[in-house]
C-alpha positions as CSV (number, residue, x, y, z in Angstrom):
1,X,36.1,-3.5,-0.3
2,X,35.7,-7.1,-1.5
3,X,35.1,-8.7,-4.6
4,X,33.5,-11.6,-5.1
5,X,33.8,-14.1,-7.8
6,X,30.7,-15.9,-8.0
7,X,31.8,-19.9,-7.5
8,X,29.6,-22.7,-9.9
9,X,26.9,-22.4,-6.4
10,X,26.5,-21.1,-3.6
11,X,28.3,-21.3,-0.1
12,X,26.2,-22.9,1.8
13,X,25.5,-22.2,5.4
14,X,28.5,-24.1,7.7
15,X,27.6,-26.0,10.8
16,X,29.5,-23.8,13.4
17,X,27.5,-22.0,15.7
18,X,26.0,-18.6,15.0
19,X,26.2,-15.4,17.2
20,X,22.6,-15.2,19.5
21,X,21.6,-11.6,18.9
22,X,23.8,-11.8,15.7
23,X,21.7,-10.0,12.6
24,X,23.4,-9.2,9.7
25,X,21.5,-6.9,7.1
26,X,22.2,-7.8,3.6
27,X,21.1,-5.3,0.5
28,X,21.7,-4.9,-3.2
29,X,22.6,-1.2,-4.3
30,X,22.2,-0.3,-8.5
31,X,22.3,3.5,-9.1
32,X,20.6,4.4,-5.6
33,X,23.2,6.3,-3.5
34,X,21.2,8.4,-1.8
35,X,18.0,6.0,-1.2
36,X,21.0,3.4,0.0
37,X,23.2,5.6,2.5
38,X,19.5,6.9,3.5
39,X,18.8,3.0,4.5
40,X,22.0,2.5,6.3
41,X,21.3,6.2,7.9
42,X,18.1,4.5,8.9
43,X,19.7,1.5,10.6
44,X,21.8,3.0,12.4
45,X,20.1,6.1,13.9
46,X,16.7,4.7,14.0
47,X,16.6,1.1,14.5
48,X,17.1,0.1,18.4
49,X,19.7,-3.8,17.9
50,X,22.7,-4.0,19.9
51,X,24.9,-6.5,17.2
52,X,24.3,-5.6,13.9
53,X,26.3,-6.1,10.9
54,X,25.4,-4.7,7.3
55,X,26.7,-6.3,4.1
56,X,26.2,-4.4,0.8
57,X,26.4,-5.5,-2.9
58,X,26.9,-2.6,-5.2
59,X,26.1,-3.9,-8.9
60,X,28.3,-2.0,-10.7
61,X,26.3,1.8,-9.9
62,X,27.5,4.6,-12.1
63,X,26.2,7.1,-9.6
64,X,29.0,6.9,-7.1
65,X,27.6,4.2,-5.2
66,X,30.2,2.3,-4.4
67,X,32.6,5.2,-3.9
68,X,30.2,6.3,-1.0
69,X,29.9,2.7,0.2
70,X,33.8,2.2,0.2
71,X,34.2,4.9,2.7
72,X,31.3,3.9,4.9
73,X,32.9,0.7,4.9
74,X,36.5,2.3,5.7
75,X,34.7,4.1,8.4
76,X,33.2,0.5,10.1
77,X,29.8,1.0,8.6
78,X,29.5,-2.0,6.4
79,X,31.1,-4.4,4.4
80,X,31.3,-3.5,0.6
81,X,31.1,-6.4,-2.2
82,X,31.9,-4.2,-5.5
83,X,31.0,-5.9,-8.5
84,X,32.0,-4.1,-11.7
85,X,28.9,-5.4,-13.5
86,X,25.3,-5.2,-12.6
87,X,24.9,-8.9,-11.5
88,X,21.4,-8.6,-11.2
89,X,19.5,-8.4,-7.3
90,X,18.8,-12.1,-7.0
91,X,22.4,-13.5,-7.9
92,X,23.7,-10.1,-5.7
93,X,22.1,-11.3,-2.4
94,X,23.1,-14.7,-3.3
95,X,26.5,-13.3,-3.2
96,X,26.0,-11.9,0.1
97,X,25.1,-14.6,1.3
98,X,28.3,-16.9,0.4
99,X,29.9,-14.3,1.8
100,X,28.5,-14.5,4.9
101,X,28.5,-18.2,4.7
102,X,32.3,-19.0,3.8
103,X,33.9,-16.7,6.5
104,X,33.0,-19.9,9.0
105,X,32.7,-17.9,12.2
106,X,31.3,-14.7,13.4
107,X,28.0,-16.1,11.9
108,X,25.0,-14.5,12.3
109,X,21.8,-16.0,14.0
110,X,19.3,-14.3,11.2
111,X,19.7,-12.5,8.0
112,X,17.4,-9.0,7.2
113,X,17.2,-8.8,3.5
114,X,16.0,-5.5,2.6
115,X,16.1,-3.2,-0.4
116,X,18.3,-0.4,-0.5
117,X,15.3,1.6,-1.1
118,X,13.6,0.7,2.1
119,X,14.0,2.5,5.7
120,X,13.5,2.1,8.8
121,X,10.6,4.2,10.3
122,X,10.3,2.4,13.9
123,X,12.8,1.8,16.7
124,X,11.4,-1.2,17.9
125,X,11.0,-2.7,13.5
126,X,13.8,-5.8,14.4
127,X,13.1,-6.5,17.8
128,X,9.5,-7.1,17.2
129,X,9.7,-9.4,14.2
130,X,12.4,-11.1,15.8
131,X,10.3,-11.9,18.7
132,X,7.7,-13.1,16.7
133,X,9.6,-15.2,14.7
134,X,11.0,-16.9,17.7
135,X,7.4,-17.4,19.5
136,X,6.4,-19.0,16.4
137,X,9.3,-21.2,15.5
138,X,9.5,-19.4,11.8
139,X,12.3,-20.0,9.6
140,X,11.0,-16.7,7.3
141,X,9.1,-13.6,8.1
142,X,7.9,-11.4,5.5
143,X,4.8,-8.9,3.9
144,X,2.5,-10.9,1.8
145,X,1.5,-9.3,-1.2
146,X,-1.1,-10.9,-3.6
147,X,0.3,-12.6,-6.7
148,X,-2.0,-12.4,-9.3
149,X,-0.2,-14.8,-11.6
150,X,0.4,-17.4,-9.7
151,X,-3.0,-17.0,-7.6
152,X,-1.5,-16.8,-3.8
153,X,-0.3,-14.3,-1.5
154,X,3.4,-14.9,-1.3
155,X,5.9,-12.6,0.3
156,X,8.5,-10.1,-1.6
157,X,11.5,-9.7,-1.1
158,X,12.2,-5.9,-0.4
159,X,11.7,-7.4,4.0
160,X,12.6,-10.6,4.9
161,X,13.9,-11.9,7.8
162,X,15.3,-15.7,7.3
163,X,17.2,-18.1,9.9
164,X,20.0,-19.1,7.1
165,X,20.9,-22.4,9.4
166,X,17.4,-23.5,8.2
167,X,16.9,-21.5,4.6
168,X,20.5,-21.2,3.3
169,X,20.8,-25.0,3.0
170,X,21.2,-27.9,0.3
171,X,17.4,-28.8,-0.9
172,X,16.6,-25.1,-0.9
173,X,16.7,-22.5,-4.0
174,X,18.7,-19.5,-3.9
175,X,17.9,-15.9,-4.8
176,X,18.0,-16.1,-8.5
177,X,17.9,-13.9,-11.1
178,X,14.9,-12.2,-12.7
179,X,12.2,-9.8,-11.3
180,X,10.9,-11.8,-8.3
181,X,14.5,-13.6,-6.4
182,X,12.7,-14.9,-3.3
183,X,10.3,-16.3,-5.4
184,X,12.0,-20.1,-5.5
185,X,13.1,-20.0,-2.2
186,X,10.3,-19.5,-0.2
187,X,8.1,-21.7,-2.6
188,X,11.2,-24.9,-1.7
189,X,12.0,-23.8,1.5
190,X,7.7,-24.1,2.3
191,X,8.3,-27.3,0.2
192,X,11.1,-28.9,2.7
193,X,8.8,-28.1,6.0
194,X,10.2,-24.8,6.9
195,X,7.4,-22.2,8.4
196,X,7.0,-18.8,6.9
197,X,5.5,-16.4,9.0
198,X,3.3,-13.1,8.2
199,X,4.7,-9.9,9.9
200,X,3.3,-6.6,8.7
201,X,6.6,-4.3,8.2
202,X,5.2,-1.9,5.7
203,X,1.5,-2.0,6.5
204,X,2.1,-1.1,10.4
205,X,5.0,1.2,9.7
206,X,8.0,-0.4,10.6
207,X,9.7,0.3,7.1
208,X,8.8,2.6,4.4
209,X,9.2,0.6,1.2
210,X,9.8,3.2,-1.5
211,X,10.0,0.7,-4.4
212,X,10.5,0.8,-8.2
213,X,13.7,3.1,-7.4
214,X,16.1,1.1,-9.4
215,X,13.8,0.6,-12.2
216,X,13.3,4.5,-12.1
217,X,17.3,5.1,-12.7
218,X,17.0,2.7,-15.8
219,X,13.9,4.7,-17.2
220,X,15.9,7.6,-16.7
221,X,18.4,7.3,-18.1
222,X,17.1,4.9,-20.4
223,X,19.3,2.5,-19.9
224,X,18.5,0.0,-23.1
225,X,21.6,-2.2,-22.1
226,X,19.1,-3.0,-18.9
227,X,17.3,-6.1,-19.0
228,X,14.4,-4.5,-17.7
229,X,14.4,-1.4,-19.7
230,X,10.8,-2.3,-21.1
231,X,9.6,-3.2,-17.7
232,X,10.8,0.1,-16.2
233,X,8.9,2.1,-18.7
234,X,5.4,1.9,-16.6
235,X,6.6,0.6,-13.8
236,X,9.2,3.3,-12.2
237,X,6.9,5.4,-10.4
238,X,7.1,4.3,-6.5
239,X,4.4,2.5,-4.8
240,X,4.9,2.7,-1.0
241,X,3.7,-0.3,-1.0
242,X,0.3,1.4,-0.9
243,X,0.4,1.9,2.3
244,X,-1.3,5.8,3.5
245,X,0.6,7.9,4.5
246,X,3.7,6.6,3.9
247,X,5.1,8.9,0.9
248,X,4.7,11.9,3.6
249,X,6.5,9.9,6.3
250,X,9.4,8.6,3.7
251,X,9.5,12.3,2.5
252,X,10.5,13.7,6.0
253,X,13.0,11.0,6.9
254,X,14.8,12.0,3.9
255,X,14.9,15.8,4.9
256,X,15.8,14.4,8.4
257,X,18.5,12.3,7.2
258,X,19.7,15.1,4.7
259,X,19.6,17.8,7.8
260,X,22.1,15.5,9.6
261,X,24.5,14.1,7.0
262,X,24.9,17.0,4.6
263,X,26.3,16.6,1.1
264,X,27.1,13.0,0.2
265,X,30.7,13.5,-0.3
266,X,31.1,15.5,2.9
267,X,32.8,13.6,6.4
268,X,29.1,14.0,7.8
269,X,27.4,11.6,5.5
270,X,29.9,9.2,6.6
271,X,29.4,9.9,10.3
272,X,25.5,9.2,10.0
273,X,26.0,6.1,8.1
274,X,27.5,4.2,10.5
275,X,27.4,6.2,13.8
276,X,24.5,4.0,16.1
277,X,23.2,8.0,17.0
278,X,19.4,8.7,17.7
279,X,18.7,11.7,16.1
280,X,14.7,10.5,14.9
281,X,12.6,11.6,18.0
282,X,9.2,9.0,17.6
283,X,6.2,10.8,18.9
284,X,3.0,9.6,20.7
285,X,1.0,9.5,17.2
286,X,3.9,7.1,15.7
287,X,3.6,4.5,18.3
288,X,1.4,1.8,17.6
């Protein structure tokens, strides 16, 4: 378990030379445990990548979060940043990534930002936006969704792939705080040249994007201390990023994933959250 004081910025990415074939998943967990160990379930039984690492930023959960995390991580699962505070997504994945930045080797070639209330519904979800950000020379891959406020289609960040050597650089925001933490990073990072590409992970299946999950735990418990109680108050009910179909799919991954890890606190959980085991069969009429 690690905990990691936040420095006056952030740890920039070094010059050494990253891992080819190195991803490294980085996620934000708030009062989620189930949704989150379903995600790392996800990335390890479902998704086909050889060398992946998973770093997770629990924000001070009261649910047992970081309990479960801190075995998963004994067990090789993960790596486990425990705040005691909820530092808030954006500043969380910053942390993350200093983390990955200051250890100076081992580094990976792209980062997979993802919500711990996404999962992974296809084998194949990495490999193909991988390849597609390669063939296209892309320094970010992501959904757009239209941004009514600012007039544009932008991307969120619940999926985004980035190549840190070109993002996670001087010149270019970091996560930051608030509702929206890609939001100034992909708007500099367009600024300094970089090219963003479009890559449809919820819309063609390769995640299920539950959302609104951690904004439900604030409006049930209603959490006043929260920042975002009064958001949370019409906006907890999830959205599956209205895409058809995709409450029914998310619905039986979760029965899958509670068949084959049991109860949370039991050695099984642990096993499926960091065992690479395919246990999802993909049929004909989920192959697109």
């Amino acid at each position: 378990m690690h905990a990691l004081s936040m420095p006056e910025g952030p740890a920039r990415w070094p010059d050494g030379p990253v891992l080819p074939g190195r991803v490294a998943v980085i996620t934000v967990s708030y009062n989620t445990r189930e949704l989150t160990a379903l995600l790392l379930w996800s990335l390890r039984r479902i998704l086909t990548w050889e060398s992946l690492e998973v770093v997770v930023v629990d924000n001070g959960s009261k649910d047992g979060s970081a309990s479960l995390l801190a075995r998963v991580e004994a067990a090789g699962g993960c790596r486990l940043i425990a705040n005691a505070g909820n530092a808030m997504h954006g500043p969380a994945l910053t942390q993350a990534m200093s983390f990955l930045a200051s250890r100076g080797t081992g580094l990976p070639r792209w980062v997979w930002v993802l919500d711990s209330d996404v999962v992974i519904s296809r084998p194949e979800a990495l490999q193909r936006a991988v390849e597609r950000a390669e063939q296209a020379g892309a320094a970010v891959v992501g959904e757009p969704w239209r941004d009514d406020e600012h007039d544009m289609d932008r991307f969120l960040a619940y999926s985004l792939l980035i190549d840190p050597v070109r993002v996670w650089r001087d010149g270019i925001e970091p996560f930051a705080d608030g509702g929206d933490p890609a939001f100034g990073l992909l708007q500099s990072a367009q600024a300094q040249g970089e090219t963003l590409l479009e890559f449809p992970f919820a819309r063609d299946g390769y995640v299920i994007h539950r959302g609104r999950s951690s904004l439900y735990t604030v409006w049930a418990a209603d959490d006043t201390t929260h920042p975002d109680h009064w958001w949370a108050r019409d906006h907890h009910e999830p959205h599956f990023a209205l895409v058809d179909g995709a409450p029914a799919r998310h619905a039986a991954l979760l029965r899958a994933f509670r068949a084959d890890a049991g109860p949370l606190d039991g050695p099984k959980a642990i096993e499926a959250t960091h065992s690479c085991v395919s246990v999802v069969p993909i049929s004909e009429s989920d192959e697109r």
